[in-house]
Structure formats: structure tokens, C-alpha cells
N, C-alpha and C positions, 0 to 999 in steps of 0.2 A: 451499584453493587461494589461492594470491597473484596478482597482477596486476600489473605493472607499464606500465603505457600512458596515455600524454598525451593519445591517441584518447579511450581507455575514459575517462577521467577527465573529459573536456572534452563526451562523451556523456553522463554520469551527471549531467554539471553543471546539464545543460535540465530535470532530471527532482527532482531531490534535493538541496537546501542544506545546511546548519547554519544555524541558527538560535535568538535568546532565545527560550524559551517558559519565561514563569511563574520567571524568574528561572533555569532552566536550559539550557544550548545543549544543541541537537539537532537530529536531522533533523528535516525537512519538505520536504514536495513541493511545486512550480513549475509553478505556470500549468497547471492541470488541466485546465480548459477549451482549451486548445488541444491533448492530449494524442490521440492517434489513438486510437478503437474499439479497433484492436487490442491497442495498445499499452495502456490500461486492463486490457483483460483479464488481460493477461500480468499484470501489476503485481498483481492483487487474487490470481489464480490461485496467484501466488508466496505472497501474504500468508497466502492458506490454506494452502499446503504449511510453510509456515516455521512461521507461529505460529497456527494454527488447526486446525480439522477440520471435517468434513461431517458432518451427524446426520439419521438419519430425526426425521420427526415422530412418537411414537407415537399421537396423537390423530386422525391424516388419512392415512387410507393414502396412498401413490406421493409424499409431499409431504418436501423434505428442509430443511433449515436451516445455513448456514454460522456457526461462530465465527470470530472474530478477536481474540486477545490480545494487547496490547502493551504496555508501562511507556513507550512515549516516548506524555507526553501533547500535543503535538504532531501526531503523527502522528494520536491515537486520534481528533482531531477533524476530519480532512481527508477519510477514506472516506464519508463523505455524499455528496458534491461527485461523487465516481465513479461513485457508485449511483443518482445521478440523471441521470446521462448518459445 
């Protein structure tokens, strides 16, 4: 899917930069802390559909574990920040 929108673009912009990290540009996200409850969720919710998955625990019944894999490392050290909200 393509996009082409000054809207979508100038929304995306409160949420997600480019930035150096570690001598490479990439993403990164913007002022997490003012980010809305809901709005986190969707954000993480996405990160496990995109690049992660859900796991049972086998050691703990009913107990489950999300992964998230990503190459921007960048990004890999900002989900803290959300999980402590």
C-alpha cells in the first residue's frame, strides 16, 4: 500500500523520526511519554503483528510471552519506555 498525504505524514511525524544511532540513520520514536494509553497499545500491538509473535509459556500454564525482533537498533531500545507506562 502507498500513501501519499501531508496529513498522514505531518501525523506520523509526532510519533516517529529518523535519526543517528550508533553511526546509522533510523527510525526512532518521539516523546513517548506524552503518547496516549491507547495509542501505545496500537504501536506495540502492531510491533507484535509485524515483527514478533505470542508464545505460550510451557513451564506456567494460562501464562503467555510476547517476542519482538527488530535490526533498527534504535528502535530495539525504546520499548522499555512503553512497558513501563
Amino acid at each position: 500500500m502507498k500513501v501519499y498525504s501531508k496529513k498522514f505524514l505531518m501525523f506520523l511525524n509526532d510519533f516517529v523520526r529518523y535519526a543517528e544511532y550508533n553511526g546509522k540513520v533510523c527510525k526512532t520514536l518521539v516523546d513517548l511519554k506524552k503518547w496516549s494509553r491507547d495509542f501505545m497499545l496500537g504501536f506495540v500491538g502492531g510491533l507484535i503483528n509485524a515483527d514478533g509473535h505470542v508464545q505460550k509459556n510451557k513451564q506456567h500454564q494460562g501464562h503467555f510471552g510476547a517476542s519482538i525482533t527488530t535490526a533498527n537498533g534504535g528502535l530495539a531500545d525504546q520499548p522499555h519506555v512503553l512497558f513501563a507506562s
